[in-house]
C-alpha positions, 0 to 999 in steps of 0.5 A: 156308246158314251155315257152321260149323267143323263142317260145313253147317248149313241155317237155317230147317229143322227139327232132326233126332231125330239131332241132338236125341237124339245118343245113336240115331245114335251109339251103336256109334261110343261103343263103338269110343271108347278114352274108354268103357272108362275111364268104364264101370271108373270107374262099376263101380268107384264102384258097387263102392265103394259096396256094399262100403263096410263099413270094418269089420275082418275078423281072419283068423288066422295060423298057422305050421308046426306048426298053431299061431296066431303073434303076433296082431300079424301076423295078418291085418286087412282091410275089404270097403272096403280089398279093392275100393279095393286092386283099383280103384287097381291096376287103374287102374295097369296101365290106365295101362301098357296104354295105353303099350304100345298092343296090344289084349291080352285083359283076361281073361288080364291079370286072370287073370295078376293072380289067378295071382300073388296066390293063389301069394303068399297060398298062400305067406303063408297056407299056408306053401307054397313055403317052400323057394323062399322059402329058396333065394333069401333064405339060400341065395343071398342068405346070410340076410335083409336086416338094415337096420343091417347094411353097405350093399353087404350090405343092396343084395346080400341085397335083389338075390340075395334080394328081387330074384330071388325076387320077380321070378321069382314074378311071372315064373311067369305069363309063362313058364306062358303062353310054355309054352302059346302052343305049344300055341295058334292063331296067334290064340288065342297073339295074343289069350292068349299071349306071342309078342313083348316087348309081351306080356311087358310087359303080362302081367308088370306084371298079375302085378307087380298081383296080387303087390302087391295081396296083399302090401299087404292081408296084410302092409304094411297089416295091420301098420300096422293092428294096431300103430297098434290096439294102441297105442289098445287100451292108452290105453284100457286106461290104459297110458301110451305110454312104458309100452307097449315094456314092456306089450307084452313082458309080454303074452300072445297073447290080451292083445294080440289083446284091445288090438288088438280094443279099438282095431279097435272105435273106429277100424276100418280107416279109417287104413289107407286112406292106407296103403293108397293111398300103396301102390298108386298107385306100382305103374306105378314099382313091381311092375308096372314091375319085372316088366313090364321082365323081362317084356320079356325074356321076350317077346324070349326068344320072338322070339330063342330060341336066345339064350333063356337068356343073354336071360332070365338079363339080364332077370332080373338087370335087374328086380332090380336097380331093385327091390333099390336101391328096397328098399334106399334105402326102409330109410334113409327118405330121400325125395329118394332114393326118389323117384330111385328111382321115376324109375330104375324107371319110366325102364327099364320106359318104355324097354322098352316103346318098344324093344319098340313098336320091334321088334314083329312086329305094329307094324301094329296098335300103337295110339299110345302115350298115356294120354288119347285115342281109342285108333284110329288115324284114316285120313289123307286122300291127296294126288295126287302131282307127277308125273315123266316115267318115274318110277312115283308113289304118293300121298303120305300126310299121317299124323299125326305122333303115329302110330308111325313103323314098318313096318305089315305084315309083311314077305314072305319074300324081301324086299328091304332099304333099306340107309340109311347103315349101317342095314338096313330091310326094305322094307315097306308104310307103312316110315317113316324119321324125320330122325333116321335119314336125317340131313341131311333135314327132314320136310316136315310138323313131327315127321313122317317124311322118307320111307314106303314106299307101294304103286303105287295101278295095281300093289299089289305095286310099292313105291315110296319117297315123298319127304316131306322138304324136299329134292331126291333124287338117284337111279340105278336099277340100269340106270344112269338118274339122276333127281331125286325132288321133295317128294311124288314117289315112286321105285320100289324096284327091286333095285340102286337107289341114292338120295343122300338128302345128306349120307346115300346109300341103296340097295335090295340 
């Protein structure tokens, strides 16, 4: 027998159909590979593109209060190609999100909550309905629109009482709409639909923050290109000169520039707005997604810590708009050094926010690692025996992984004890890791790894004991007055009173 990296390998034998046709022995293991539901969107998304392939423009009118058509020039002009491309790059940044976040939440509610903010924003483009909100926000509060030449404390205000807060708070309507109902859910339907911690909130905000790009790209930004850039070759085939076309355009009416922009639709189609419309889309994950993800944040800590449930929500609101009113903002002075700080601000605070939130969760357990490539389960570590010492109870010792997330993985019993380390207090749990930020002046044992972890008594589950997996020697006191050392890979119980003197940092179970 020859040995290979990857096992034993008999010489001499017939191969077997496993082996010659891998796909029979391991077809459920592909549907339990994070690398399958990114191959099956990018194979439905080709497929898609494919179909609806038609670079074709579609007109769809606009019409304001009162039933008449507005200017042709801010009607709306889309393909079949633009709407799937739109939806295929969106879809991918917030794949990009749910990945960073590591929970397993239904992508049933996040494209619901995507299709919730753009048919509220298309009711609002289209039918004119919301109006009122519009106004309350951008002249009521804000005091008017934002004028780009106007001062620049002015423009940062309007476009933060105005853009910032009307936005967010549309994006927001899903998130709260869902904190609503999750009163109304089982504990695993609230799990699986609902909000019940910042995680969701961040998930659920950012399809939302999709859904509201989605449409405001397709009916405003990339119509407006569209029919400009139309318009213009509409008149060079109609042999107007472009330094004539300022005043050809003021002379038109309605019908002349819809007959220029439909002359310039026939030859070009919508082909030159598919870099617009890219260029758009892909800074999602720094731009809506990662404003309403980060105020989503707050709604979801709104449900951990509801008698602060207004202060918290008002403070998110404030910081979505924030990073949103100072991207509008800078976006107007077409600077971009200033942009593209701008982009790492907003994307910094969401990318905070969803490690305070990996943090705090209540299901931590079942956090998956916070990566974008990469199998999204968490891979059982092997146990190694522990050294024994004499009157001192010992748990195995697990070797994790360093990139697995460093918290508790259960949830604490009513009545637990806590591990005070330093000036910190932990609830003491099954699979609590410390870090060596947390207990200074240890060193994990294993590089990026943790110095400490709660482990249960393989004879008695229900005793936790506190493994050592740091480099150094721990000096311990049970609350009886025994004094023991605790060597690398061995375990102190965690009885009520028990002192530990980690070195340069004490510990003690009250």
């Amino acid at each position: 027998m020859a040995k290979r990296p990857g096992g034993v390998m008999v010489q001499g034998t017939e191969p077997t159909r496993s082996q010659l046709i891998p796909v029979l022995g391991k077809w459920e293991d592909i549907g339990k590979k994070a690398q399958l539901g990114p191959a099956i969107f990018c194979i439905a998304a080709f497929f898609a593109l494919q179909i609806f392939s038609s670079t074709e423009a579609i007109i769809i009118p606009r019409m304001n209060a009162k039933g008449g058509y507005i200017n042709p020039l801010f009607w709306i002009y889309t393909s079949p190609y633009l709407i799937v491309l739109g939806v295929v790059l969106t879809t991918a940044s917030l794949y990009f999100i749910y990945r960073l976040v590591g929970k397993n939440k239904s992508w049933l509610i996040l494209f619901g909550a995507m299709a919730f903010a753009a048919y509220f924003l298309w009711l609002f483009s289209m039918r004119g309905y919301f109006g009122w909100l519009y106004d309350f926000f951008h002249e009521t509060l804000a005091g008017g629109e934002p004028d780009d030449n106007g001062p620049l404390l002015q423009l940062f205000m309007r476009h933060f009482l105005g853009t910032g807060f009307f936005e967010e708070t549309v994006k927001a309507i899903p998130v709260l709409l869902l904190v609503f109902l999750g009163r109304y859910m089982s504990p695993d339907a609230r799990a699986k639909y609902g909000v019940e911690e910042p995680l969701d909130g961040i998930l659920i905000g950012a399809a939302s923050g999709g859904g509201f790009a989605i449409i405001e790209t397709l009916v405003q930004y990339v119509p407006r290109y569209l029919s400009t850039l139309w318009m213009h070759m509409g008149m060079l085939l109609s042999g107007i000169q472009p330094k004539l076309f300022d005043a050809a355009y003021d002379q038109a009416t309605g019908q002349q520039v819809l007959d220029y922009i439909r002359a310039g639709a026939n030859l070009l189609q919508t082909d030159p707005g598919i870099g617009h419309l890219i260029t758009r889309s892909i800074d999602l994950s720094f731009g809506h997604m990662a404003y309403s993800g980060y105020f989503g944040y707050f709604i979801g800590l709104s449900v951990l810590k509801p008698e602060r449930r207004w202060k918290i929500l008002l403070i998110g609101l404030v910081s979505a708009s924030i990073p949103h009113a100072l991207w509008d903002t800078v976006a107007s002075m077409d600077t971009a050094p200033l942009l593209a700080v701008c982009a790492l601000i907003s994307y910094a605070v969401l990318a905070a926010a969803i490690l305070k939130a990996r943090e705090i969760s209540p299901n931590r357990s079942l956090l998956q690692p916070s990566v974008i490539f990469g199998s999204m389960q968490t891979v059982p570590a092997a146990a190694a025996p522990a050294v024994p010492l004499a009157g001192v109870r010992i748990t195995p010792v697990v070797h994790a992984e360093p990139a697995l997330p460093a918290y508790a993985a259960e949830e604490p019993a009513i009545g637990s004890n806590r591990l005070r380390v330093g000036t910190r207090s932990l609830v003491i749990v099954a699979g609590l890791r410390l870090l060596e930020h947390q207990v200074p002046g240890l060193n994990a044992s294993a590089p990026g790894g943790p110095v400490a972890e709660v482990t249960r008594n393989p004879n008695d589950p229900n005793i936790l004991g506190l493994t050592n997996l740091s480099t150094g020697v721990w000096e311990t006191v049970t609350a009886s007055g025994i004094r023991r050392q605790i060597a690398t890979g061995q375990t102190i119980k965690l009885a009520l009173g028990t002192r530990i003197d980690f070195g340069s940092t004490d510990g003690e179970v009250v």
